[in-house]
Backbone as CSV, one residue per row, in Angstrom:
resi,resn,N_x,N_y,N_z,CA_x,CA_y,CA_z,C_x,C_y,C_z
1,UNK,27.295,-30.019,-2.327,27.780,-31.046,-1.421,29.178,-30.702,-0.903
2,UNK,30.087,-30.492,-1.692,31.297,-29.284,-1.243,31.447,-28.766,-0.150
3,UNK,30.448,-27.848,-0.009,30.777,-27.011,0.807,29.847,-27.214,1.869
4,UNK,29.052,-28.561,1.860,28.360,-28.773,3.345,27.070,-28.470,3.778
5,UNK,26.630,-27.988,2.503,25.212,-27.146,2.891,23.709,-27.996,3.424
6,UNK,24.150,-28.963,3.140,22.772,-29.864,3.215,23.135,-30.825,4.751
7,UNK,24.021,-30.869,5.378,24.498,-31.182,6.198,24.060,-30.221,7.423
8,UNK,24.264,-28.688,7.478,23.659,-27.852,8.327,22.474,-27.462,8.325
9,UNK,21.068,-28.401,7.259,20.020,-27.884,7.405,18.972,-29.147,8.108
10,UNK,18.096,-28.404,8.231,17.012,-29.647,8.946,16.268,-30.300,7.386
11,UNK,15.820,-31.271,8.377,15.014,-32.092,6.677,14.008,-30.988,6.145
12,UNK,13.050,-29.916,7.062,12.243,-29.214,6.478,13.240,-28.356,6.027
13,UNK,14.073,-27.529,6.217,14.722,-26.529,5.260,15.656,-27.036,4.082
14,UNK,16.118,-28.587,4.449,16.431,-29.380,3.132,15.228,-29.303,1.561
15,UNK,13.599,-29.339,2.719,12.741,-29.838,1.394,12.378,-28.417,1.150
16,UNK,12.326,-27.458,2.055,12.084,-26.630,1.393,12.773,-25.456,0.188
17,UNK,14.080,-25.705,0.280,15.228,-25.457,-0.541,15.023,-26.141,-1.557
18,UNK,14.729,-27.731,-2.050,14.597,-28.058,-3.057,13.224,-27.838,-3.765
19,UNK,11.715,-27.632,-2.968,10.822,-27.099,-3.250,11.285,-25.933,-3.975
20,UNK,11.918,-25.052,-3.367,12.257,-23.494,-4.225,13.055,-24.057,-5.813
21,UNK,14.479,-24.914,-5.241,15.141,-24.787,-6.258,14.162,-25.472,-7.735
22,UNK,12.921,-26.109,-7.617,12.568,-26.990,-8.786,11.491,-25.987,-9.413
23,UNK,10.679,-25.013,-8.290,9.740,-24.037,-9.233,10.402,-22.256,-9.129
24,UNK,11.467,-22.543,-9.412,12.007,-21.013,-9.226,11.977,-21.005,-10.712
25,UNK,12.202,-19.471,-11.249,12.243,-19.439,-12.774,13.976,-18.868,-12.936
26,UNK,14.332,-18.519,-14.041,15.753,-18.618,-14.557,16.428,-17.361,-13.447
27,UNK,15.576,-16.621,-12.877,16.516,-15.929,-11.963,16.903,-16.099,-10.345
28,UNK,15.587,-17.219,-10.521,15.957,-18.179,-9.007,14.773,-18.103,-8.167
29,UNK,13.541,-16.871,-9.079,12.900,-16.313,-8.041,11.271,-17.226,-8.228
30,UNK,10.440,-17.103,-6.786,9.229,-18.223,-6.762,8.279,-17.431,-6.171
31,UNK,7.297,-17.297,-6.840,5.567,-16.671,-6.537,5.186,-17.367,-5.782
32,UNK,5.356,-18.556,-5.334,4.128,-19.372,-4.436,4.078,-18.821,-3.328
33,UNK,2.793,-18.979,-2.606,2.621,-18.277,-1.341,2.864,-19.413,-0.345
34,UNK,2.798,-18.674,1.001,2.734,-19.686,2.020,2.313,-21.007,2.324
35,UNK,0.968,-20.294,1.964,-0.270,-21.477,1.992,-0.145,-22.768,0.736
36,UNK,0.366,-22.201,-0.099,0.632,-23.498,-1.420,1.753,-24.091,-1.141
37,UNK,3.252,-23.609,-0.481,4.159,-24.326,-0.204,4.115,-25.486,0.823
38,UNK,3.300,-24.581,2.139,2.932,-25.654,3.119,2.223,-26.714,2.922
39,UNK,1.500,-26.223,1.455,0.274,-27.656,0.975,1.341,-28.545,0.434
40,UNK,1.680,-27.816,-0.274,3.139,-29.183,-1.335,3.602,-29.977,-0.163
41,UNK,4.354,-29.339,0.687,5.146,-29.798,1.469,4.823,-30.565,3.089
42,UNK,3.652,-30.461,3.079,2.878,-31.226,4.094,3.477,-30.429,5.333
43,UNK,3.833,-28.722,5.152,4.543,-28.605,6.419,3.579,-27.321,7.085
44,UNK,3.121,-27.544,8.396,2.368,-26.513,9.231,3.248,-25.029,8.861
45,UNK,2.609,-23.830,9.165,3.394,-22.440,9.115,4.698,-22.260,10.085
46,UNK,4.587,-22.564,11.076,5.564,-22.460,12.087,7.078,-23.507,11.574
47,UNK,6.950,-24.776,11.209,7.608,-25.037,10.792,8.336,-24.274,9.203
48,UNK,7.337,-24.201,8.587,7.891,-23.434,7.210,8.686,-22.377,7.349
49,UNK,8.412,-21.385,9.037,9.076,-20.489,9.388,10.434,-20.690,9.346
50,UNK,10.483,-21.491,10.761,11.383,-22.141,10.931,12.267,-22.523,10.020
51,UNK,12.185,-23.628,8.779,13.080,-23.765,7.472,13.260,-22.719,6.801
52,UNK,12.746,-21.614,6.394,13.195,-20.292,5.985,13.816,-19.716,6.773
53,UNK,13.838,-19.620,7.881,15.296,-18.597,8.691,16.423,-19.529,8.609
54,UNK,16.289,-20.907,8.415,17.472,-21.875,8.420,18.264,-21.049,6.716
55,UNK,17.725,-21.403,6.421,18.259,-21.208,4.463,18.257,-19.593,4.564
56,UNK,17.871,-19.055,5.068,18.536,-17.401,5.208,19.066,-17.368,5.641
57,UNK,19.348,-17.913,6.823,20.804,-17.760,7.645,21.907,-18.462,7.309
58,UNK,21.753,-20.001,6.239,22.542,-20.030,5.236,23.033,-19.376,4.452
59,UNK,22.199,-18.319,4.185,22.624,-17.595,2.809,22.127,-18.325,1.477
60,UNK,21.155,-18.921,1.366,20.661,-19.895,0.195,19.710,-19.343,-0.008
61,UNK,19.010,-18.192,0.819,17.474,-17.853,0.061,17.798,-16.491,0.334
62,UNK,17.249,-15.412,-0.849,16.902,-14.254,-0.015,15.093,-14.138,-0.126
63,UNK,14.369,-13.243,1.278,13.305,-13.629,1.238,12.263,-12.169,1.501
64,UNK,11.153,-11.459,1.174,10.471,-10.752,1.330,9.098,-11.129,1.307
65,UNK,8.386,-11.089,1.524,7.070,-11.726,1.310,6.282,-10.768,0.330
66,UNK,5.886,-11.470,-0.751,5.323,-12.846,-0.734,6.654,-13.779,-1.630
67,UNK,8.142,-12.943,-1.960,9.094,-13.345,-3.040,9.564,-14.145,-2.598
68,UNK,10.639,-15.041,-2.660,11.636,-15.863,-2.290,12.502,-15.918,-3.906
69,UNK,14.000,-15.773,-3.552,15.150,-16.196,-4.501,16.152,-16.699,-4.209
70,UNK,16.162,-18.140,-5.020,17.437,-19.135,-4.357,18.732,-18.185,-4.612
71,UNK,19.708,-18.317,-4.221,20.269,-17.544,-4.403,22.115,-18.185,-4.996
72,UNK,22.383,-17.726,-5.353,23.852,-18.211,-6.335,24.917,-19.466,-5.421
73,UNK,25.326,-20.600,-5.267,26.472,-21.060,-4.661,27.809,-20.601,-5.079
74,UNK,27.982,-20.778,-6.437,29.588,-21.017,-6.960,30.024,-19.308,-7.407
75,UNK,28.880,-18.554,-7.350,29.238,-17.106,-7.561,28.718,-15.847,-6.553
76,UNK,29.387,-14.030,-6.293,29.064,-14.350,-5.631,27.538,-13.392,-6.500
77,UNK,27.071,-12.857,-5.326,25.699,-12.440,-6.419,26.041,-11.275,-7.011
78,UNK,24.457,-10.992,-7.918,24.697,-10.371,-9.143,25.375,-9.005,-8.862
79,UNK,24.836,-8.552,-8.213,24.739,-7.288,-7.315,26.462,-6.395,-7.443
80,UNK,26.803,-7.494,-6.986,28.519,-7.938,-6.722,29.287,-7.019,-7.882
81,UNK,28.855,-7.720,-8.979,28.992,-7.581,-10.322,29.406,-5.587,-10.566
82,UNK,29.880,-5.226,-10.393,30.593,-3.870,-10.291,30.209,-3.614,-12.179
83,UNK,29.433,-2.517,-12.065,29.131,-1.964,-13.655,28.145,-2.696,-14.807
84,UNK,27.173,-4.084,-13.977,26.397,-5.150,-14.832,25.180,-4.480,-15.014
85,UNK,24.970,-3.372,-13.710,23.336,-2.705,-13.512,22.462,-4.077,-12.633
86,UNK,22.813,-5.102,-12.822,22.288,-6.412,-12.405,22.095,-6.330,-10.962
87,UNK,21.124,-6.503,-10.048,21.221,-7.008,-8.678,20.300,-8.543,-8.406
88,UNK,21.136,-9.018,-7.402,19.757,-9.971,-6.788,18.838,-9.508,-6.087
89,UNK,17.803,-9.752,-5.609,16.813,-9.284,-4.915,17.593,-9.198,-3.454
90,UNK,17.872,-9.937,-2.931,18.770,-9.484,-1.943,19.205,-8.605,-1.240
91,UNK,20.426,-7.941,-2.884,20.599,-6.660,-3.066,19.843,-5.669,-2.661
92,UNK,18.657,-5.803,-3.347,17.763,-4.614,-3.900,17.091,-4.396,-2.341
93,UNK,16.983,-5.459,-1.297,16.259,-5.156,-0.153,17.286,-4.434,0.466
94,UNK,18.637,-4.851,0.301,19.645,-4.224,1.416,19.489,-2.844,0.962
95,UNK,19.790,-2.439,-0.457,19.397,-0.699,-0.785,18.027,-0.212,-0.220
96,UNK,17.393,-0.658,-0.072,15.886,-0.124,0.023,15.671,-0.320,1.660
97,UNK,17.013,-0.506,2.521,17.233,-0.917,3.613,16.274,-1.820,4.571
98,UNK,15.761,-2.857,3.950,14.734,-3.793,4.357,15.736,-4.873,4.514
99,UNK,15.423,-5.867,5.670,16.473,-6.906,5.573,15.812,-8.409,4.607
100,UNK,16.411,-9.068,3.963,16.431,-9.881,3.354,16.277,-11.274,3.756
């Protein structure tokens, strides 16, 4: 709330951010596919699009298909971390020069 984030998103990239944040597992990251999110979320594909480039262009998701990982607020990511070996997925697309 700080820093405004829920303020610059639409209600679908609001629900779909909290969709991620409640079935992500301890590293942030979520298996569900398209088709099961849009079912949860009562939202057509085009829209689901749509709320995922919102929250990437936030910087709140990084995304590859079929992965999605919420991604850190108060730190910055793992990646960052100089000598941990640790990356976020994020990361790992920017090395593998795929965009995220």
């Amino acid at each position: 709330m700080r820093e405004h984030y829920i303020e610059r998103l639409s209600h679908a990239a609001a629900a779909l951010y909290l969709f991620l944040l409640t079935v992500a597992n301890a590293r942030g990251l979520s298996f569900y596919s398209e088709r099961s999110i849009g079912g949860y979320l009562c939202m057509a594909a085009d829209r689901l699009d749509t709320a995922r480039e919102q929250l990437l262009h936030a910087d709140l998701i990084a995304y590859r298909h079929p992965l999605y990982q919420v991604l850190s607020l108060d730190a910055p990511p793992l990646g960052a971390q100089r000598g941990t070996g640790i990356c976020s997925i994020k990361e790992i697309f920017k090395q593998l020069g795929g965009a995220a």
